[in-house]
C-alpha positions in Angstrom: 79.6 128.0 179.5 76.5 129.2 178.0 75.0 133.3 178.4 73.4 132.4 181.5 74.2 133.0 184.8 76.3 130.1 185.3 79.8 130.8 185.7 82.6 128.3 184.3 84.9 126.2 185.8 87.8 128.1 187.5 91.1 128.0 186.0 94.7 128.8 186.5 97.9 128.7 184.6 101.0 128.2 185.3 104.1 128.6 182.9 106.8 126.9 184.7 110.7 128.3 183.4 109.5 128.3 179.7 112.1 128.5 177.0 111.0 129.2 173.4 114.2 129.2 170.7 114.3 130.7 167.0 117.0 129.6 165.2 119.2 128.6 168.5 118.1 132.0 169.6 115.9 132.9 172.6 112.5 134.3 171.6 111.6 133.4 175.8 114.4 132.8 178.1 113.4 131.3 181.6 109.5 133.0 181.3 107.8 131.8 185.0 104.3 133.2 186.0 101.1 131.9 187.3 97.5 134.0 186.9 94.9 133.0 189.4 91.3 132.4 187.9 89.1 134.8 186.6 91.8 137.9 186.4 93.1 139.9 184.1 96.1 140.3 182.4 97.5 142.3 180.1 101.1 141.5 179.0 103.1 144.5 177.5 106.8 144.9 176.2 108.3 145.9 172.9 108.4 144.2 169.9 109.9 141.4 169.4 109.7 140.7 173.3 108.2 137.9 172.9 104.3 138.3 173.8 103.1 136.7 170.4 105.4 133.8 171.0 104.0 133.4 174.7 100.4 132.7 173.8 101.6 130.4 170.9 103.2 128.5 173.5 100.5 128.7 175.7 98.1 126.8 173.2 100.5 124.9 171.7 101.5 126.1 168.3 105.1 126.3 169.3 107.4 124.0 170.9 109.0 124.3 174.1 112.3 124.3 174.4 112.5 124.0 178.0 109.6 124.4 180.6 106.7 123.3 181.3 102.6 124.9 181.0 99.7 123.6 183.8 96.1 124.5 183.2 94.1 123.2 186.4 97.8 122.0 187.7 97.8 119.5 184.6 100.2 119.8 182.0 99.1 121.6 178.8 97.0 119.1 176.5 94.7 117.5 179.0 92.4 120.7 179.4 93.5 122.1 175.4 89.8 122.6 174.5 89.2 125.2 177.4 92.0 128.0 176.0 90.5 130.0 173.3 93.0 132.2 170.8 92.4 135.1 169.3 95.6 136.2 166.9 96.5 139.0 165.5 94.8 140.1 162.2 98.0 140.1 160.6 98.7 136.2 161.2 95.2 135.5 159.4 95.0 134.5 156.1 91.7 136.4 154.8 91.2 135.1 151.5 90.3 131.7 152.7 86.8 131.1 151.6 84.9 130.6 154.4 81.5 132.7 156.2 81.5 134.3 159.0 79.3 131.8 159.9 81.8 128.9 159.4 84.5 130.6 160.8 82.7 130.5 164.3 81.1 127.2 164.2 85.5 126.6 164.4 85.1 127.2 167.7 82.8 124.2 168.4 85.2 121.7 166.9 87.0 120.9 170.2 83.9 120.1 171.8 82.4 117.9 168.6 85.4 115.9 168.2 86.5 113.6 165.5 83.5 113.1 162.5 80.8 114.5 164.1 78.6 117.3 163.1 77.9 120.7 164.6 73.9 119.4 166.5 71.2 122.0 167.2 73.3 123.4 170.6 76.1 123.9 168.7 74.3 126.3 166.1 72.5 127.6 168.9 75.5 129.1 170.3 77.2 130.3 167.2 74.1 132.5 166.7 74.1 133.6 170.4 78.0 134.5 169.6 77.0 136.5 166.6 74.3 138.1 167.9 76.5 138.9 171.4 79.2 140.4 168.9 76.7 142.6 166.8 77.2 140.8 163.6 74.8 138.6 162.9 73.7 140.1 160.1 77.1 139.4 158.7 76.4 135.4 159.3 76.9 134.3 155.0 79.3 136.9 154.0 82.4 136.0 153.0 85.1 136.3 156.0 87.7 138.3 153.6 85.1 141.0 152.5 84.2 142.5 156.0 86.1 145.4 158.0 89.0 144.8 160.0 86.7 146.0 163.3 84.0 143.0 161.8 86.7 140.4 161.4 87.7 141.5 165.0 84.2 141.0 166.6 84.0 137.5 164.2 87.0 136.3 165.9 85.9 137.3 168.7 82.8 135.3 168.7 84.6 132.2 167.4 86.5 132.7 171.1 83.1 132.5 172.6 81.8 129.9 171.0 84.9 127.6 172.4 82.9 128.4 175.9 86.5 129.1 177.6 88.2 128.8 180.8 91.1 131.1 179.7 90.9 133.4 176.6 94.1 134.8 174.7 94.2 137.6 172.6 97.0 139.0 171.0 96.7 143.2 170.5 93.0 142.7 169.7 93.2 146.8 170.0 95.4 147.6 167.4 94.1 148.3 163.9 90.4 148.7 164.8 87.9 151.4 164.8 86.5 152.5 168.2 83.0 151.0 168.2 85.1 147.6 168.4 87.5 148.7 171.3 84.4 149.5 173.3 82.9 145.7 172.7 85.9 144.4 173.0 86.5 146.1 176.2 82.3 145.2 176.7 83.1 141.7 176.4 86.4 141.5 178.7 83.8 142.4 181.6 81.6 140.2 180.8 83.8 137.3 180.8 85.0 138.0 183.9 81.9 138.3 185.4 81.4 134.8 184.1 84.8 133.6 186.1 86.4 133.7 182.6 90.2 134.5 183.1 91.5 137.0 180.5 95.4 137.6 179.2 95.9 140.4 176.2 98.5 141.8 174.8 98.4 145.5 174.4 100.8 148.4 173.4 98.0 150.8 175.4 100.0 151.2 179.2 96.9 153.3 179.9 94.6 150.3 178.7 96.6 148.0 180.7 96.7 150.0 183.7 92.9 150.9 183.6 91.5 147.9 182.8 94.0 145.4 184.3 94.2 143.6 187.5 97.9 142.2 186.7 100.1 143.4 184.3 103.5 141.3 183.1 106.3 143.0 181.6 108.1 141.0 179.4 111.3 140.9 177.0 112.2 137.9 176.4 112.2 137.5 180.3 109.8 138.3 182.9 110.9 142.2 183.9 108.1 142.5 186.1 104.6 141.0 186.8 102.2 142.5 189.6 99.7 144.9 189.7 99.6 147.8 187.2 101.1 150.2 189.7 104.0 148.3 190.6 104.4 147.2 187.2 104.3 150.0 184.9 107.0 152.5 186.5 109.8 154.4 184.9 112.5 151.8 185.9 110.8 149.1 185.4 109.5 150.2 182.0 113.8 151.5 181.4 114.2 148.1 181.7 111.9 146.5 179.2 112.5 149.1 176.5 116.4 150.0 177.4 117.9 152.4 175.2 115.1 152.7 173.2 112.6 154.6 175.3 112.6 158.2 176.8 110.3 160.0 178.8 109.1 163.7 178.1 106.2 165.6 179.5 104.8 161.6 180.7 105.2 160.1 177.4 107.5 157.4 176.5 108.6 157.6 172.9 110.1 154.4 172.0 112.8 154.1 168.8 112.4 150.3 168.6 111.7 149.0 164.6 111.4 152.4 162.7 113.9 154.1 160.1 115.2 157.4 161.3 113.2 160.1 162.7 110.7 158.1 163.0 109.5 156.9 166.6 106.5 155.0 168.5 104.9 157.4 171.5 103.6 155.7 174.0 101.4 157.0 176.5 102.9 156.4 180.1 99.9 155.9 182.6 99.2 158.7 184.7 99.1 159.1 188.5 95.7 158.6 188.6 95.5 156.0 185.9 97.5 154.0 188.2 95.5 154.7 191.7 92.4 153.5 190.3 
């Protein structure tokens, strides 16, 4: 995929009764979907529900217990090159001395293969990456010594640089100023506009709900996966979050992983969030 007006490949996955285990526990118990090409979905739940674990699974960091994942109906590993990852800034280790520069010239390594070096293309489209991102001029520094909204956006252009199929990205809205929620949200219509299909994690219902065309509810287990207004209701949010969550005035506060007196509020979709 390059920035013209060719679109990529379509692509579909399928997870297949996937079973991820921790310790003999479940961290995914019997997950099934399937996302069409070129939508979007954003996948929502508590902590600890499992999300981070999905896309792991998905690209093959973790083992499968049970289960089975098809991208283009082919079992995971035939296609591996055309799903991009973008983790959460917390699972990066920072201090690792490398440029920006380097760190999105990683995302030509699938297509380079054993022993070979990055060609005149290859730098080509790390620059066009950069440049798409807004931070070029960020191209020798250090990785560790930018922002965490500039380590976002260099992430993000190490996704682009793969030239994906399917793109994963793990709460790439939390923890970043607003300037990079608008690219990022820039760039998710972008891709699809280039067939690219898109599944984020996200703690922002509205965000899902707005800016979705499937949303899947998960704990462990799939609670629900459709579109966002069949998806993100009372019950079915009751059921993801349990006793946890409450609702008051159209907020759902959520007493999941704090100390006492201390609570997450998260903003239930509106009405009209939902009809649009």
């Amino acid at each position: 995929m390059t920035q013209s007006a060719s679109r990529v490949i379509p692509a579909s996955l399928q997870v297949n009764h996937v079973t991820v285990r921790y310790n003999g526990a479940p961290a995914l118990d019997d997950v099934t979907f399937g996302v069409d090409a070129g939508l979007r979905v954003a996948v929502v739940g508590p902590n600890g529900a499992g999300k981070s674990t999905l896309f792991k699974a998905i690209v093959g960091l973790l083992p499968l217990t049970r289960g089975e994942i098809r991208i283009h109906d082919v079992l995971f590993g035939a296609h591996q090159e055309c799903v991009a990852y973008v983790p959460q800034r917390e699972e990066v280790d920072w201090r690792f001395p490398v440029t920006v520069s380097d760190v999105v010239m990683m995302g030509r390594y699938g297509s380079l293969g054993w022993l070979k070096r990055p060609g005149k293309r290859d730098r080509e489209i790390v620059a066009r990456c950069l440049e798409q991102m807004g931070v070029a001029h960020l191209a020798k520094h250090p990785i560790g010594d930018l922002s965490g909204g500039q380590q976002q956006r260099v992430f993000l252009a190490r996704a682009l640089a793969q030239e994906p199929h399917i793109l994963l990205m793990d709460e790439p809205f939390t923890g970043v100023d607003v300037p990079t929620q608008e690219a990022t949200l820039t760039l998710l219509d972008q891709l699809l506009a280039q067939g690219v299909t898109l599944i984020v994690s996200t703690h922002d219902l509205n965000l899902a709900a707005a800016h979705f065309e499937r949303v899947l509810l998960l704990n462990r287990r799939v609670i629900a996966y459709d579109t966002p207004e069949r998806v993100l209701t009372s019950e079915n949010l009751r059921r993801a979050f349990g006793t946890h969550a409450m609702f008051v005035e159209g907020n759902m506060i959520v007493d999941e992983c704090c100390p006492p007196d201390e609570y997450t509020t998260v903003q239930a979709p509106s009405v009209e969030t939902l009809k649009r």
